[in-house]
C-alpha positions in Angstrom: 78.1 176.9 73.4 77.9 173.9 75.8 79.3 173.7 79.7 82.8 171.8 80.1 82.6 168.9 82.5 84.7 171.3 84.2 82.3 174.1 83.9 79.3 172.0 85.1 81.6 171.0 88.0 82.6 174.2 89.2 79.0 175.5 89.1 77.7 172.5 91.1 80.6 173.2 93.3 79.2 176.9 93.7 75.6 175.5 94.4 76.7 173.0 97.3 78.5 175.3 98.5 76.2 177.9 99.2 74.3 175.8 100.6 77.0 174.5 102.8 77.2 177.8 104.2 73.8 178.6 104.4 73.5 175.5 106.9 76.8 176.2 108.7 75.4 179.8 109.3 71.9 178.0 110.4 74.4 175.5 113.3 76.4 178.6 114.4 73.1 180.8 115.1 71.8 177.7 116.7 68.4 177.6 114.3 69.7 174.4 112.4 67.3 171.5 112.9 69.2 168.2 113.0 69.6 166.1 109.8 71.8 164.6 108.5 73.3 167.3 106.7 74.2 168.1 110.2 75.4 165.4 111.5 77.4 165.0 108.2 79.3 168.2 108.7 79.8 167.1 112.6 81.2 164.0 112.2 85.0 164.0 112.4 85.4 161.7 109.3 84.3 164.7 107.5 87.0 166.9 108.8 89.2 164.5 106.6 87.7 164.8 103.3 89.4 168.3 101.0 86.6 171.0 100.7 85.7 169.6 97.2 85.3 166.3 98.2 82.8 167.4 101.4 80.7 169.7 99.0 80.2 167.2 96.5 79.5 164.0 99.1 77.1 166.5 100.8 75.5 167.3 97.7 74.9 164.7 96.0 73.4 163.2 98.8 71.2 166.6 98.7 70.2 166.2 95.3 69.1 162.1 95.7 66.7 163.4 98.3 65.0 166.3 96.3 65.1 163.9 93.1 63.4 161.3 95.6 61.0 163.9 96.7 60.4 165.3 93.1 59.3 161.7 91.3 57.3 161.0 94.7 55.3 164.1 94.4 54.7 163.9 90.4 53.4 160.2 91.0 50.6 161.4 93.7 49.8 164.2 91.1 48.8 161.7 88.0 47.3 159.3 90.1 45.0 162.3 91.5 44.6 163.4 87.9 43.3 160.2 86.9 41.2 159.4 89.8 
């Protein structure tokens, strides 16, 4: 049986949000390096946004870095392959 948009939602909502507190955790214990995950969750126009609407702004801006990251790294391994 297939995932619900609303299914797929809430699971990606669970996923950011550990995350979230993961870093949060990381700020209050003073170990959080600054990014700008950081200076996202500082920044008072943040404090605005509902909870759903921070995880998913913060996440998605998660996931276009690792996607980034992922296609960058899988380009250098074929062209080392084929070298």
């Amino acid at each position: 049986m297939t995932a619900t948009k609303y299914e797929n939602g809430l699971t990606l909502c669970r996923v950011y949000r550990r995350e979230v507190d993961e870093l949060r955790a990381k700020i209050k214990a003073g170990t959080a390096r600054d990014c700008f995950a950081v200076q996202f969750l500082a920044a008072p126009e943040t404090a605005k946004l509902g909870e759903t609407q921070m995880l998913f702004a913060l996440g998605s801006l998660m996931e276009a870095g690792s996607d980034t990251s992922r296609m960058t790294i899988s380009q250098i391994l074929a062209a080392a392959a084929t070298d």
